[in-house]
N, C-alpha and C positions, 0 to 999 in steps of 0.2 A: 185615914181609911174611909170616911163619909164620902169623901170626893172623890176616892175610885168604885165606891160602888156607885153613886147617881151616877158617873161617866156612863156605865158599862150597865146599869138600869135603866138607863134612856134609849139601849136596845132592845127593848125588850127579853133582854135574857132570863131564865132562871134561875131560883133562890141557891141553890148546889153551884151552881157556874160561878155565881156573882162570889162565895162564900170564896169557891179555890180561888179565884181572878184577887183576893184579897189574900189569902193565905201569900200567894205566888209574889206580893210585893207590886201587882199593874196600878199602876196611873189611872191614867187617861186612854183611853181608846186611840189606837195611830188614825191616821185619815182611810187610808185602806179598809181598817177596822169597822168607821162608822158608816164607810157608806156602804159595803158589801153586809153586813149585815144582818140590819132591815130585811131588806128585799130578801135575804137569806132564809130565817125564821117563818118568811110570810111565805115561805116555799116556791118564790120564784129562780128558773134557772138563771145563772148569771156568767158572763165572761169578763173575766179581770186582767187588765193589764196593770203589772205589777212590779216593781224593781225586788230582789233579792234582796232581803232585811228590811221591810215595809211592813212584816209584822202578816204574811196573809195565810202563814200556818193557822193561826188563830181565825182570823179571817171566817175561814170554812170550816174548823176545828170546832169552833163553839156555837156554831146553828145545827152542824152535823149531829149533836151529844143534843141539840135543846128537845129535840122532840124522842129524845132515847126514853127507853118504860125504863126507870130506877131497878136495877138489881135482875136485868131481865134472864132469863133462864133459857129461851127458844137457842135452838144450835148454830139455826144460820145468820149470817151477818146481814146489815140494814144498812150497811156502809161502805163503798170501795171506795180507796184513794189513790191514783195510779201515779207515781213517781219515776224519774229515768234511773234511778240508781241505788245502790243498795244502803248507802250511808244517809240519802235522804231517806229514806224508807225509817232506819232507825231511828232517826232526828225526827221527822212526825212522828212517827208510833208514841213517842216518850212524853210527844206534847200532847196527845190526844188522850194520854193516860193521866197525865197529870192533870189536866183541868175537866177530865171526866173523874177524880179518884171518888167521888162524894156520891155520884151514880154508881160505883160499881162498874164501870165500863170495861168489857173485854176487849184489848186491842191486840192486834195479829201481825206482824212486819213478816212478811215474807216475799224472798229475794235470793239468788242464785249465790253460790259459795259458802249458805248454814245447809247444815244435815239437814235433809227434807224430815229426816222422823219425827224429829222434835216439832215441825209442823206439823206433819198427819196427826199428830196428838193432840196437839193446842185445838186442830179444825175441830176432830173427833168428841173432844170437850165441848167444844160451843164457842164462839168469840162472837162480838158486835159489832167490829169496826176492822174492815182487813184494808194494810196500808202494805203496795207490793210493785214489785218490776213488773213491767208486763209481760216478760217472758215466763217468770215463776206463776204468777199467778197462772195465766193461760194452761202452764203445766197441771196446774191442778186442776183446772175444768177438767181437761182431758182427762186424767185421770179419776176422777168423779168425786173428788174428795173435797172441791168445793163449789158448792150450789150459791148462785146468786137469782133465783128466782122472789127473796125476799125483798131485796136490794131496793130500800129509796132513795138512798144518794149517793151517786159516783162522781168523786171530783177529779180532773188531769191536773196534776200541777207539776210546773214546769214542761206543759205541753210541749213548748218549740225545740225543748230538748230532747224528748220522746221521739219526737218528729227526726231528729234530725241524726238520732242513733240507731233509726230505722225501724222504729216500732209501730209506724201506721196502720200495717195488716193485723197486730195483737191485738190494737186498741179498738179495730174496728170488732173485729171477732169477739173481744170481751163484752163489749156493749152489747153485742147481740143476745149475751148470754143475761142478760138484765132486761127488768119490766120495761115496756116502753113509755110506763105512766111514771120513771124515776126523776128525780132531780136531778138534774146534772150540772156540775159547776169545772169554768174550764179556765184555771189561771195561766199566765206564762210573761214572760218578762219584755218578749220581742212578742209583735203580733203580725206576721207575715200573712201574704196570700193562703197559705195552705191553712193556717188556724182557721181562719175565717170559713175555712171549706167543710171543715168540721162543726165551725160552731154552728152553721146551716142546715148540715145533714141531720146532728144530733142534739141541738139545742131549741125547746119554744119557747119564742119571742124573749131571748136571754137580756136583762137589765144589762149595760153594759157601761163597763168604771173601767176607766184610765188612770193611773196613778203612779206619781213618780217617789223619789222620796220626799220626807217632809221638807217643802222650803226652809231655805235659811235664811233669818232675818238679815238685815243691811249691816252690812261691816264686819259679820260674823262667817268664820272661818265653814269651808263649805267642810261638809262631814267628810269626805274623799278627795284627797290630792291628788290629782292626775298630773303623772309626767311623763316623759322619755327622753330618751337620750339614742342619741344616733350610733351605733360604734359595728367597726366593719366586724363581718361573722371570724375572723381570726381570733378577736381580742372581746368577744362577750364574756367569755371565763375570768378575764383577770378586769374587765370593767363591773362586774357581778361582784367580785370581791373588794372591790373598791367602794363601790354604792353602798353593798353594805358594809364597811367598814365607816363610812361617814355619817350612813341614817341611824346604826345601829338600833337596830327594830330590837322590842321584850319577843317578837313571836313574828314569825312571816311565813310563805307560803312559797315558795316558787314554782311555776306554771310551766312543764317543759312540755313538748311535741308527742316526744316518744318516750319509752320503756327504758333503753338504751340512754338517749339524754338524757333522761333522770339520773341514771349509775352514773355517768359521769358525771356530772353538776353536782353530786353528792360525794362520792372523793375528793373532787376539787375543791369543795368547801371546809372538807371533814383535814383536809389537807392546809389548809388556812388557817384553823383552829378553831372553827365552829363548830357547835355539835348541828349536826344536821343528818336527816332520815330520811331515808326513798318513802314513796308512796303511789304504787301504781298495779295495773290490771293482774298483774303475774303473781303477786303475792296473794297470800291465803286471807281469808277473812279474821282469823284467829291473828295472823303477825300484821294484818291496817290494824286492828282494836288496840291493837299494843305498842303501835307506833303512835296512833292519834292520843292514847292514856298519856305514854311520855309527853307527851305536846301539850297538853292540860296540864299537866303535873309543873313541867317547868322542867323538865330534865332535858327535852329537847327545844331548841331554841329556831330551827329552821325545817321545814318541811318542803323536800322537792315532791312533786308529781305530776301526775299526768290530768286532765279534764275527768277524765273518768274515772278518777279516783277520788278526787280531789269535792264532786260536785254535791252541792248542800250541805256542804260542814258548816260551823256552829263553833269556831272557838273563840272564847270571852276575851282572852290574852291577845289577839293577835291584832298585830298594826301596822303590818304592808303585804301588801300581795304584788308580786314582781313577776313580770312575763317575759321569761327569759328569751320569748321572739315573740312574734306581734302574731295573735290567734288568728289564724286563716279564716274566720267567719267573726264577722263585728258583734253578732250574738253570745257568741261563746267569752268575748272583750267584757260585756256585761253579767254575765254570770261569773266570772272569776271576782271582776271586783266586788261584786255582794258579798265575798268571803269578809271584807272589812267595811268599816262605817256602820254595821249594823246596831241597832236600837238604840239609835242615836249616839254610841261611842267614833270617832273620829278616825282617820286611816288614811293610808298612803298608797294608792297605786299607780309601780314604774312601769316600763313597757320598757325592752331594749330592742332595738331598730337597726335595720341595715338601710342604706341611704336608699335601696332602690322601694322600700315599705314606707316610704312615706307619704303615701299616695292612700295606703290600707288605712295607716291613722287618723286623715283625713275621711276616710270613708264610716270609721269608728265616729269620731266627730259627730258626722252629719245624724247617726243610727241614736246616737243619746242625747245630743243636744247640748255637748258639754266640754269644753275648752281639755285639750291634750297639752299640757307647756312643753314645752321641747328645752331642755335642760344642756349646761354645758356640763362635759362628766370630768368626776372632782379632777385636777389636777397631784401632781406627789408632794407638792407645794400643802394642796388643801388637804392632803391626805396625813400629810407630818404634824399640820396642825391640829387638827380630828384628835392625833394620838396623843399630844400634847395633853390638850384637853379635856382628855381622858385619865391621862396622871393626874393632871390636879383636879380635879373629882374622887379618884382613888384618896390623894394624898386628905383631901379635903373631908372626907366621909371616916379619916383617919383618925386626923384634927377632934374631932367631931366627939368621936368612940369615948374616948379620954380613959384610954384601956393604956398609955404609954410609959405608966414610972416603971415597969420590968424591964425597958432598954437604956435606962437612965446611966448604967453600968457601963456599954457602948458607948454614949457619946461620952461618958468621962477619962473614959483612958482613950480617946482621940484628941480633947479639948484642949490638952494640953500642949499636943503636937502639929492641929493645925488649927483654919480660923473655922468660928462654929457655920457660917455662909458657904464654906470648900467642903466644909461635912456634909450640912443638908442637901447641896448639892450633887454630892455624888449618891446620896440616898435618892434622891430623885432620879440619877440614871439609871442607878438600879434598877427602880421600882421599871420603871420605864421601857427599860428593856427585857425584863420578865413580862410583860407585858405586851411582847410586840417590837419592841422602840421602831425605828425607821430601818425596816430591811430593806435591803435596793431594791427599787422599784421603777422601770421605764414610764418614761411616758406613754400613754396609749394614743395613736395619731388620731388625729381627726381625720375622719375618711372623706374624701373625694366627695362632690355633688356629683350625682348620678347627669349623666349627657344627655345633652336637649335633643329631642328628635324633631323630626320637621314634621307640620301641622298633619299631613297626611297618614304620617306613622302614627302618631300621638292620638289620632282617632280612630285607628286600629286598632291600637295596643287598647282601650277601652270598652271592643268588642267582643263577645265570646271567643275562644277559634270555634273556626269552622268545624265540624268533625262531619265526615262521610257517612252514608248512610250502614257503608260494611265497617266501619271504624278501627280504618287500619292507623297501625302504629307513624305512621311518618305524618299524620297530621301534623300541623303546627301546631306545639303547646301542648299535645296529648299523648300521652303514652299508657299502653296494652298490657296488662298484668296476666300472667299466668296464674293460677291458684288449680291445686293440684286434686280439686273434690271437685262434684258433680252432684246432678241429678241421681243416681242412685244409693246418696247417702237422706235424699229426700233435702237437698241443700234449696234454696231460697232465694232473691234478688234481696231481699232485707235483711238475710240471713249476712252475704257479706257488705252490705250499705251498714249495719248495725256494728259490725267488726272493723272495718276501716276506720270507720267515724270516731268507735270508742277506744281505737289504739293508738291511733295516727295521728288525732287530732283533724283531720279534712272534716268540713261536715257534709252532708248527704247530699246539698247544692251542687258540690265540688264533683261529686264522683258520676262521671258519665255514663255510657252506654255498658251494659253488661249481658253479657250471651253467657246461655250452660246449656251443658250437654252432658251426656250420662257421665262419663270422666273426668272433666275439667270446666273451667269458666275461664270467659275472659273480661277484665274490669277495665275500662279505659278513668285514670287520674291524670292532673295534669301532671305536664314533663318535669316541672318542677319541685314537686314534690313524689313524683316515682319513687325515688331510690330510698326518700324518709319511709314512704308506706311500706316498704318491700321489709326493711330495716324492722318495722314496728310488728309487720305480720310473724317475721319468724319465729315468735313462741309462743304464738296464740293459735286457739281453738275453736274451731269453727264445727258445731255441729258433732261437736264432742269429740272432733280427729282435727289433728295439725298439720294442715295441706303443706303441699311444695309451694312457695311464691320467687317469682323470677319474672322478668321482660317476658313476652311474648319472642320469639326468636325467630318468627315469618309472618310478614304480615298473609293476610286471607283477603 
């Protein structure tokens, strides 16, 4: 314990911090940790580029609490944290409480889908530190129930995902509603053009730290296996049961598109015989709490969802994250895999591929710096063996028990009639086949290499398409969504950029030109993913009403 306090005393931290940071079981300070800090405490702004499990809750968590007054009593908070979602929201809130518990620290999570009452109450009482969506939050400027004129430090974390769920106009409009003498600290995992436009606007002279995760020493296994496997879009369901049938993960995640994908990747698993959960935007906040408790608990052993469901969880168990398609933004690639490898525990993440997305993985590649293997997927050969293998670990863990002289009775009025090798033997088919044994199972083809196009396509295809300056539908590559609300619900350009991004999985990159008019809007997506968006839109709400979405049916 000596050597977790010097670590985290050679930051200048406080005697309360250092005491929890000891209760809590830390080490050593991560590298994220020691260098954001410093600079932290000494009150200068900072911008963090940060990988997902590098530890930078903390990070901003314990400079934010260093300059807190112990047991303060004033009503309004000294602290925003603006996150894209509401499970991060909780996931800080719980850290900020915990390594503040020795001050007294009031911490507030508020986010869309809890009863707002129970926050008008908590505000009404006083809090210190409010960590929230930026839509919720905004709601409550508006409604005057919370004042940030106190406000010394507003941190963004996970900026580039704010960004990209269309929350730019909240964030700009929140900050406005804070001193302009505050602290501002602005983490995110990708550091695109647009961050940088912020960190200019709203940040002075920010200290600025890049960071990946901790190096791995020579010869030692990298914290995250990355792999994929190619398998054409007919056979990812029964190549998904196969993968895991041979990784056999204690806990995993799976990463679908849409709302719909998920329901069915979750029959087809549950149909396998694994226990496995949905986890996506449709659901109430009351039935994710009770999906992710199963998933802690151990009762569920696989989690499908969606990005938006899915983003900033925190499970200790879990040891593959699997992308049941390749995320249309190489940002979003690195956010999923942060679900595993974190604080230093080890992880596995697959991608499954269609032969013409392999072009996206290389582009994932080049965004993190970090080798994709491209895996051959098991064969029924390696799959027979898998299960094999899996008996004699059953039988083996049997062996083991030495729970066995109550069958003693069985094999003695067998022994007599056959040899004791034809016994055990057929006890092992048993087991074997309670277990699974080898149900027929096809081979899944290997798919086609995608067709060489000639040098002149192949620098096209590279290109954005064109889109018109009216943005009609026969573009190449782009197609015209109907969506059946308007301007006189007071609807927004981020209102549906926020809604796509968090249904669909597209991110806000992806999603082109958009026009509204008092009744309708029109969204151009690419052609390729139309029919997924259209899919994902139909039971989502926008602006508190559930538009009509369809093709555009003329162009204009």
């Amino acid at each position: 314990m000596e050597q977790v306090e010097a670590g985290f005393a050679e930051l200048g931290l406080r005697a309360e911090l250092l005491a929890a940071l000891t209760n809590l079981g830390y080490e050593e300070p991560t590298p994220i940790q020691r260098e954001a800090i410093p600079p932290l405490v000494e009150g200068n702004d900072l911008v963090g580029q940060a990988a997902t499990g590098t530890g930078k809750t903390a990070a901003f968590a314990l400079p934010l609490l260093q300059t807190l007054t112990a047991r303060r009593r004033e009503p309004e908070p000294v602290a925003l944290v603006l996150v894209p979602t509401r499970e991060l929201a909780e996931q800080v809130s719980q850290a900020v409480h915990r390594y503040g518990r020795d001050l007294g620290v009031r911490v507030l999570p508020v986010y869309g889908g809890q009863p707002i009452g129970r926050q008008l109450q908590a505000l009404g009482r006083g809090v210190d530190v409010v960590v929230g969506t930026p839509g919720r939050v905004l709601d409550h400027i508006d409604r005057g129930t919370l004042q940030l004129g106190d406000v010394r430090t507003v941190v963004l974390d996970e900026a580039d995902e704010m960004l990209d769920m269309g929350f730019a106009d909240d964030i700009e409009a929140i900050l406005a509603e804070t001193p302009e003498t505050r602290q501002t600290v602005l983490f995110s995992a990708t550091m695109p053009p647009r961050i940088d436009s912020i960190a200019r606007r709203h940040l002075r002279e920010p200290v600025r730290i890049t960071m990946g995760r901790e190096p791995v020493a020579p010869g030692d296994l990298p914290l995250v296996r990355q792999s994929a496997y190619i398998v054409a879009r007919p056979y990812r369901a029964a190549a998904l049961g196969r993968i895991l049938d041979v990784e056999a993960p204690s806990a995993a995640i799976v990463f679908c598109r849409t709302r719909e994908e998920v329901d069915q990747v979750t029959e087809t698993l549950n149909g396998r015989g694994y226990r496995a959960e949905a986890l996506h935007g449709g659901m109430s906040q009351d039935q994710r709490d009770r999906t992710m408790g199963r998933l802690r608990a151990g009762t569920t052993e696989l989690l499908v969802a969606t990005d938006v469901a899915a983003r900033g969880l925190d499970v200790e168990q879990l040891t593959h994250v699997i992308n049941f398609n390749v995320p249309v933004a190489p940002e979003a690639y690195v956010h999923r895999i942060g679900r595993v490898g974190r604080a230093g525990r080890e992880g596995c993440a697959i991608t499954l591929a269609e032969p013409r997305e392999q072009r996206m993985l290389k582009a994932i590649e080049r965004l993190t710096g970090q080798r994709i293997t491209l895996e051959k997927l098991p064969t029924v050969t390696d799959l027979r063996a898998r299960r094999l293998e899996l008996t004699r670990a059953s039988l083996l863990a049997s062996l083991e028990a030495d729970d066995l002289e109550r069958y003693r009775v069985v094999l003695d009025s067998l022994t007599g009639e056959f040899d004791v090798e034809n016994i055990a033997l057929a006890a092992v088919k048993l087991l074997h086949e309670a277990a699974g044994g080898d149900d027929d199972e096809e081979e899944i083809p290997t798919p086609a290499p995608p067709r060489e196009r000639s040098p002149r396509n192949s620098r096209d295809r590279d290109r954005p398409p064109v889109r018109s300056s009216r943005g009609s539908s026969s573009d190449e590559g782009v197609a015209r969504l109907f969506f059946g609300i308007g301007r006189r619900v007071g609807l927004r350009p981020q209102d549906l950029v926020g809604a796509i991004a968090g249904e669909s999985g597209l991110s806000a990159r992806e999603i082109g030109a958009i026009q509204i008019t008092d009744r309708f809007s029109l969204v151009e997506v690419p052609e390729s993913a139309a029919d997924m968006v259209i899919e994902a839109m139909q039971r989502s709400f926008i602006r508190g009403r559930r538009p009509s979405v369809r093709r555009e049916r003329f162009s204009r």
